[in-house]
Backbone as JSON Lines, residues from 0, in Angstrom:
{"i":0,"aa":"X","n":[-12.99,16.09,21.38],"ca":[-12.39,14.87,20.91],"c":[-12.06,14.0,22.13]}
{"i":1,"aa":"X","n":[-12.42,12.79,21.93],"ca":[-12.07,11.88,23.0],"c":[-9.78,11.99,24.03]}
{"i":2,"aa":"X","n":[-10.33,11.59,24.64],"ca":[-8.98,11.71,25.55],"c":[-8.35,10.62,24.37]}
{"i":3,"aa":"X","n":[-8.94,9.3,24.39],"ca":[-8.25,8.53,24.28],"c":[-7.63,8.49,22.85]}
{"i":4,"aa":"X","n":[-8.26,9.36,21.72],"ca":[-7.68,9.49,20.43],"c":[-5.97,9.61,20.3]}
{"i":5,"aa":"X","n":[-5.73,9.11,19.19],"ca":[-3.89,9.34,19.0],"c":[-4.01,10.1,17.92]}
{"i":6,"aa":"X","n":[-2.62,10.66,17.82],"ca":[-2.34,12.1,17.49],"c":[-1.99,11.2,15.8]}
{"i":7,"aa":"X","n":[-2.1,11.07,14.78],"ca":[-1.83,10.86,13.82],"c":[-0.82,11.71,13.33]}
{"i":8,"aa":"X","n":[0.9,10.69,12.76],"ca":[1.95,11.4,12.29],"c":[2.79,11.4,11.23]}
{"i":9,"aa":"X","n":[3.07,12.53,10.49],"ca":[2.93,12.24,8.83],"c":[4.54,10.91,8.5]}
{"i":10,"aa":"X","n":[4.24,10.47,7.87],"ca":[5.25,9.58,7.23],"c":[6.84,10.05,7.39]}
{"i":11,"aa":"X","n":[6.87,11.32,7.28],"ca":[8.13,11.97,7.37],"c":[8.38,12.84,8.39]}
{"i":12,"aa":"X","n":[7.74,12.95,9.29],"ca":[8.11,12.98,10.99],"c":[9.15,12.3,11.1]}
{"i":13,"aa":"X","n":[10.04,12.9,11.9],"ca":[10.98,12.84,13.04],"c":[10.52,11.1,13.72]}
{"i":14,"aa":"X","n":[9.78,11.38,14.59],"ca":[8.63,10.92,15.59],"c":[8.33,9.56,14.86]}
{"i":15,"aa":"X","n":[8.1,9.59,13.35],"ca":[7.46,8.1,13.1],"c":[8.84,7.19,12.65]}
{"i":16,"aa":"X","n":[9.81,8.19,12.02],"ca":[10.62,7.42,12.08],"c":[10.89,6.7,13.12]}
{"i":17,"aa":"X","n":[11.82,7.38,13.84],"ca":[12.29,6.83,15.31],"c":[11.14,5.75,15.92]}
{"i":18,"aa":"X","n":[9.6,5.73,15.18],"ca":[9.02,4.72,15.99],"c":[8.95,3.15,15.43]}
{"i":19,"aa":"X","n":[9.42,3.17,13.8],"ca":[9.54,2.58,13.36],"c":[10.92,2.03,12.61]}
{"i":20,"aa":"X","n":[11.85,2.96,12.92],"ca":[13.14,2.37,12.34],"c":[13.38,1.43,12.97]}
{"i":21,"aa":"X","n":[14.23,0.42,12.23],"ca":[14.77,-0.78,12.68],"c":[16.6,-1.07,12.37]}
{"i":22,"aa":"X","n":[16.55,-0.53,11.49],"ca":[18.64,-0.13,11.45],"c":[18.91,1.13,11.17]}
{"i":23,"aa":"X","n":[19.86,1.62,11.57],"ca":[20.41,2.79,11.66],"c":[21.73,2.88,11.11]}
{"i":24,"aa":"X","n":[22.32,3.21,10.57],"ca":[23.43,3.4,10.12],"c":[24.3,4.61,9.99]}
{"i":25,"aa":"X","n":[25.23,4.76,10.36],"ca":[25.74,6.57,10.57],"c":[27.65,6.58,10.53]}
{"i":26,"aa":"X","n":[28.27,7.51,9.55],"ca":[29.62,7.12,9.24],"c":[29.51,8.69,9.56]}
{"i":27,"aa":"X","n":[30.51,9.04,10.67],"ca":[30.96,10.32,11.07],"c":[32.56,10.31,11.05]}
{"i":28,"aa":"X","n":[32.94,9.65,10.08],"ca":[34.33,9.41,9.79],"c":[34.8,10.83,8.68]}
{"i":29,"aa":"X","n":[35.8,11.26,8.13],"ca":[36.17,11.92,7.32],"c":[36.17,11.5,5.59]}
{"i":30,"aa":"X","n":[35.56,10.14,5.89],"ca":[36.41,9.63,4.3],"c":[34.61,8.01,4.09]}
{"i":31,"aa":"X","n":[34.66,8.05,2.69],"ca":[33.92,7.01,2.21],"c":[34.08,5.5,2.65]}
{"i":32,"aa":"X","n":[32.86,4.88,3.1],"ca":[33.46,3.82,3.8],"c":[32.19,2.36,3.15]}
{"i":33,"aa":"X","n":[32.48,1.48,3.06],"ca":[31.91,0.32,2.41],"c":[30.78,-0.63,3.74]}
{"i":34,"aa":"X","n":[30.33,-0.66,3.75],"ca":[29.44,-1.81,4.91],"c":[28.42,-2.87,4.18]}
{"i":35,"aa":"X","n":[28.78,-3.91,4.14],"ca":[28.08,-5.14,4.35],"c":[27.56,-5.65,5.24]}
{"i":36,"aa":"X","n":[26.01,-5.57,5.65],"ca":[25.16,-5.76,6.76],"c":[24.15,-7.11,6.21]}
{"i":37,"aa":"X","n":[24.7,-8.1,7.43],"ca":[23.65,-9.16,7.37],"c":[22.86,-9.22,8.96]}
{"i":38,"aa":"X","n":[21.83,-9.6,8.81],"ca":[21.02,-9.47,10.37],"c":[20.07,-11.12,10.02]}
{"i":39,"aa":"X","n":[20.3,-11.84,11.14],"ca":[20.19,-13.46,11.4],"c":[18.89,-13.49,12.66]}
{"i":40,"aa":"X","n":[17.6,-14.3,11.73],"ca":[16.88,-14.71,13.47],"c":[17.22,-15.98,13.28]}
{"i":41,"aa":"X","n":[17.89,-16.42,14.6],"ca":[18.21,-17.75,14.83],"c":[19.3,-17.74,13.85]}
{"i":42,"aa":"X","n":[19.11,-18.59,13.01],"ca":[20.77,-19.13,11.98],"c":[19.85,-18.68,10.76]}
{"i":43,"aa":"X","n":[18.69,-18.46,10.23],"ca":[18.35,-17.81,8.96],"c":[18.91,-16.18,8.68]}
{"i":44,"aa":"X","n":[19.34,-15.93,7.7],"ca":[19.52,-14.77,7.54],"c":[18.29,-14.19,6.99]}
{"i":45,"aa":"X","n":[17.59,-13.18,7.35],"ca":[16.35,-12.21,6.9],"c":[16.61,-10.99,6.67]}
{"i":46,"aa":"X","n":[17.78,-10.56,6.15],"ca":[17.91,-9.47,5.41],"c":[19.55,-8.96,5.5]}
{"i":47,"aa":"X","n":[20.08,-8.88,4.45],"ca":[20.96,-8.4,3.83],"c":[21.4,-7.27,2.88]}
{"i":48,"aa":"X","n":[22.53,-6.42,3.04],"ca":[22.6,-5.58,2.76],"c":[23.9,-5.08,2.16]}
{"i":49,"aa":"X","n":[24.0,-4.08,1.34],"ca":[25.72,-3.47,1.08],"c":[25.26,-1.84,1.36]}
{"i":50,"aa":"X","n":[26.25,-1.04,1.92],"ca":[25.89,0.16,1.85],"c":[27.07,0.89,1.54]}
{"i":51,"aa":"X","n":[27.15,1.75,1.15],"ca":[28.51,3.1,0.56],"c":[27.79,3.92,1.28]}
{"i":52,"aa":"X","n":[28.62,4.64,2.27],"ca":[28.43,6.21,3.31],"c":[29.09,6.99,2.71]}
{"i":53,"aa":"X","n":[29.19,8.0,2.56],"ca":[30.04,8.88,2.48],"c":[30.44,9.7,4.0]}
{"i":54,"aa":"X","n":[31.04,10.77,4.01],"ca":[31.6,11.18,4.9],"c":[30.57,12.25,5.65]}
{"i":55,"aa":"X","n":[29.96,11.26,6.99],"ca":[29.0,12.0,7.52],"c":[27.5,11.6,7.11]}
{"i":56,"aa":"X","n":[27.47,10.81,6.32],"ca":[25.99,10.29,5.76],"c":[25.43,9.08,6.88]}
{"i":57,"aa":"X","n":[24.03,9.08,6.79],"ca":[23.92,8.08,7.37],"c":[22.37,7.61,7.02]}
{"i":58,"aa":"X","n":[21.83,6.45,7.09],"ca":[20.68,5.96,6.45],"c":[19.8,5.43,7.45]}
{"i":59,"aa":"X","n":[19.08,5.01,7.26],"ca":[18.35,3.98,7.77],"c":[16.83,2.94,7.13]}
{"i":60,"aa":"X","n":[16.64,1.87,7.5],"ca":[15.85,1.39,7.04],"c":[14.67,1.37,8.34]}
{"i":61,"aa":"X","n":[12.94,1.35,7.8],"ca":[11.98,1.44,8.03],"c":[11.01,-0.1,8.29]}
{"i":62,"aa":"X","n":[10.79,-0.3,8.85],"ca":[9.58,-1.75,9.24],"c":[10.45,-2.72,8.27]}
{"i":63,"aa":"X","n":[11.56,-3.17,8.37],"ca":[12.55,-4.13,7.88],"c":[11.88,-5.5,8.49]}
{"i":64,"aa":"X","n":[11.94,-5.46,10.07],"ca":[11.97,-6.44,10.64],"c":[10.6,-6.62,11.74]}
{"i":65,"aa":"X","n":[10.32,-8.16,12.08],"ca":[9.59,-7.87,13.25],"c":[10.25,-7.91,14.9]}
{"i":66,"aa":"X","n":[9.36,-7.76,15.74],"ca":[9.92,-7.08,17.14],"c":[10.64,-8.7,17.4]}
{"i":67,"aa":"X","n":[11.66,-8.86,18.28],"ca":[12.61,-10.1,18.17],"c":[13.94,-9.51,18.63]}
{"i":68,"aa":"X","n":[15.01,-10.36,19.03],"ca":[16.45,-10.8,19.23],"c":[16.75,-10.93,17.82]}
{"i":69,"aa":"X","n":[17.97,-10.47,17.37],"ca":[18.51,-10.78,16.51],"c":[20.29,-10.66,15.99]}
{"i":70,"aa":"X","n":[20.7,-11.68,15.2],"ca":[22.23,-11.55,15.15],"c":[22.59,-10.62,14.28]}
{"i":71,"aa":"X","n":[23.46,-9.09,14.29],"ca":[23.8,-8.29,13.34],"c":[24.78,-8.85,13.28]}
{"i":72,"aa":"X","n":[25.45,-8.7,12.35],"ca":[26.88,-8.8,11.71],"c":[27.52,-7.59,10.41]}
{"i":73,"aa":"X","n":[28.28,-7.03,10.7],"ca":[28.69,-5.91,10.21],"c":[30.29,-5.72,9.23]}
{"i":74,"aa":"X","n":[30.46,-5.49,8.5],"ca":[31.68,-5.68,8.07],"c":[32.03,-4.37,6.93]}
{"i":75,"aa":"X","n":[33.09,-3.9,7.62],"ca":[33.64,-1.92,6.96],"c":[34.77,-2.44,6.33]}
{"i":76,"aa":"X","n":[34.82,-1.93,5.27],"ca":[35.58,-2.07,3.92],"c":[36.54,-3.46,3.49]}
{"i":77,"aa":"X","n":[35.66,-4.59,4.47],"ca":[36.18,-5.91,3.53],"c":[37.36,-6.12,4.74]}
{"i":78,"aa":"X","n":[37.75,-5.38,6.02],"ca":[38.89,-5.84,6.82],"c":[37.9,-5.6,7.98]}
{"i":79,"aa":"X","n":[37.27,-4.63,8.37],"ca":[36.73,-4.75,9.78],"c":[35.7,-5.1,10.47]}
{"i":80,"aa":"X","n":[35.1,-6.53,11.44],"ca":[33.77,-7.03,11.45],"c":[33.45,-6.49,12.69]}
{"i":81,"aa":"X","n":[32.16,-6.82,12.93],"ca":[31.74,-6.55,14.26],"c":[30.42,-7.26,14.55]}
{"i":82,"aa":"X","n":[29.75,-7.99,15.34],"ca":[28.79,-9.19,15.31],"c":[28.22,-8.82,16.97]}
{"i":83,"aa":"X","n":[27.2,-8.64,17.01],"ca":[26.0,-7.96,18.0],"c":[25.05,-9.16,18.13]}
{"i":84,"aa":"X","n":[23.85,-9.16,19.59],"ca":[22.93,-9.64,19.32],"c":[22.0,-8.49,19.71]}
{"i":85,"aa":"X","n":[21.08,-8.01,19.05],"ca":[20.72,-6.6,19.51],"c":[18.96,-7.25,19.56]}
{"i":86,"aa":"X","n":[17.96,-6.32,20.32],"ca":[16.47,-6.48,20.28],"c":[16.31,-5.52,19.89]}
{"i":87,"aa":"X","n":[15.01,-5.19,18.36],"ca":[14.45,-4.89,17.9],"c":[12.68,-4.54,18.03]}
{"i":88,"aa":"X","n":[12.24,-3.19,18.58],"ca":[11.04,-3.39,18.62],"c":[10.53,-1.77,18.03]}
{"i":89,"aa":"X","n":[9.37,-1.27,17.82],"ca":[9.42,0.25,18.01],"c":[10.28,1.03,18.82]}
{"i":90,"aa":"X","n":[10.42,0.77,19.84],"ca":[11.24,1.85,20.36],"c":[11.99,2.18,20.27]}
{"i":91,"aa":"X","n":[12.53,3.5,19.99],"ca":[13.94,4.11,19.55],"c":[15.08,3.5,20.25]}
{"i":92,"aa":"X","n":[14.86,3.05,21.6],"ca":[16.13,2.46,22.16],"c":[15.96,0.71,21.8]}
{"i":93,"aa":"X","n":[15.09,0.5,21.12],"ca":[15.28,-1.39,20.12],"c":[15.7,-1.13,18.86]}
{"i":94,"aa":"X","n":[16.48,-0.04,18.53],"ca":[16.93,0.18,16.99],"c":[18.34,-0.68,16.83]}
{"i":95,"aa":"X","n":[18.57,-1.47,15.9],"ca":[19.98,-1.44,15.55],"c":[20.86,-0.63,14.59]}
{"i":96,"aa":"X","n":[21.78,-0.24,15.69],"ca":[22.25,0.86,15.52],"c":[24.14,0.7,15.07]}
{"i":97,"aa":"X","n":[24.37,0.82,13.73],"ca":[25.81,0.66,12.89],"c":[26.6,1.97,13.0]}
{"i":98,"aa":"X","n":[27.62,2.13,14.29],"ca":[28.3,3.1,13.67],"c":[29.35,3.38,13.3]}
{"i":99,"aa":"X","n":[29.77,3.73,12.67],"ca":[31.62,4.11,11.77],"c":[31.89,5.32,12.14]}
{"i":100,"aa":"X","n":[33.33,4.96,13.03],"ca":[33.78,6.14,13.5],"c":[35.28,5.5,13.39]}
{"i":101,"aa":"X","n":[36.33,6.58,13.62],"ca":[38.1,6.28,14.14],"c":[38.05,4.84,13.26]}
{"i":102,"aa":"X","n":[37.69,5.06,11.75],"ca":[38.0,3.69,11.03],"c":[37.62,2.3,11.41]}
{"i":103,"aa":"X","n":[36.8,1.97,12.36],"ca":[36.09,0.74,13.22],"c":[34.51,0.85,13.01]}
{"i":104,"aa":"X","n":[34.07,-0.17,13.16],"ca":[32.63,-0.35,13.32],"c":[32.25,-1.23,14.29]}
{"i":105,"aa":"X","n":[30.62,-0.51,14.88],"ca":[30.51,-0.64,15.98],"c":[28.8,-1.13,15.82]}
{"i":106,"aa":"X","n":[28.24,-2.06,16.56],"ca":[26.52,-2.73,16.69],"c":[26.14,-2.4,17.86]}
{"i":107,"aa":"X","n":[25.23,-1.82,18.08],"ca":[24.29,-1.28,19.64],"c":[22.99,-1.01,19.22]}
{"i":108,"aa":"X","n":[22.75,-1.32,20.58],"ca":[20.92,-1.45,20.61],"c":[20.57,0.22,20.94]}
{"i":109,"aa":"X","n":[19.93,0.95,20.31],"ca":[19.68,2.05,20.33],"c":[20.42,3.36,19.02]}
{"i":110,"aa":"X","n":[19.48,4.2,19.1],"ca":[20.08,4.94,18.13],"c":[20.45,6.45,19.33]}
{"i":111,"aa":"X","n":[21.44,6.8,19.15],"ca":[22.65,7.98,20.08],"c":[22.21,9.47,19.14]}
{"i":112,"aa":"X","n":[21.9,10.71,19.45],"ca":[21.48,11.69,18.81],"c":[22.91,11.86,18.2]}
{"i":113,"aa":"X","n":[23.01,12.46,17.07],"ca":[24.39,13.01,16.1],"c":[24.56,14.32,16.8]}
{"i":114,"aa":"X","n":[26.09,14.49,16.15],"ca":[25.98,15.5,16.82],"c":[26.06,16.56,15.8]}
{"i":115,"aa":"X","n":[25.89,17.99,15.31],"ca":[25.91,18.99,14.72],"c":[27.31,18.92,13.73]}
């Protein structure tokens, strides 16, 4: 087989996720928590969201967006915001990345391994 062939990887790999996620979301809090996610190119909003975590859950969405700058804006149970400009591309470290922890929420460019 040629050198230059790529390794083809099933849909539910590890590996394709991470090459294609584009938000991340992760509540390692003790208790159920509410998030309203809007993400802005330029002043249009291109995708909006509500999510319910439970305690320790965490989601993510797949080829949402294209590669770009973009404005997150984040908001945990209707009192706490948080507003990012994060870059988005394949790479696991262009993910936007939502996390709920110590009752706060937090926007970063990259997704952080969980821990056990």
């Amino acid at each position: 087989m040629p050198s230059s062939s790529r390794k083809l990887l099933s849909t539910n790999s590890e590996q394709w996720r991470l090459a294609h996620e584009d938000l991340h979301i992760r509540n390692t809090t003790d208790t159920k928590h509410d998030v309203r996610i809007e993400i802005y190119d330029s002043e249009i909003c291109c995708h909006r969201a509500h999510y319910q975590l439970l305690s320790g859950q965490s989601g993510c969405s797949v080829n949402l967006l294209q590669a770009g700058c973009y404005r997150v804006k984040a908001v945990l149970d209707r009192q706490h915001e948080s507003v990012a400009a994060v870059t988005v591309s394949d790479e696991p470290e262009r993910t936007i990345f939502v996390h709920i922890q110590n009752d706060g929420i937090t926007i970063k460019e990259g997704v952080t391994p969980s821990r056990p």
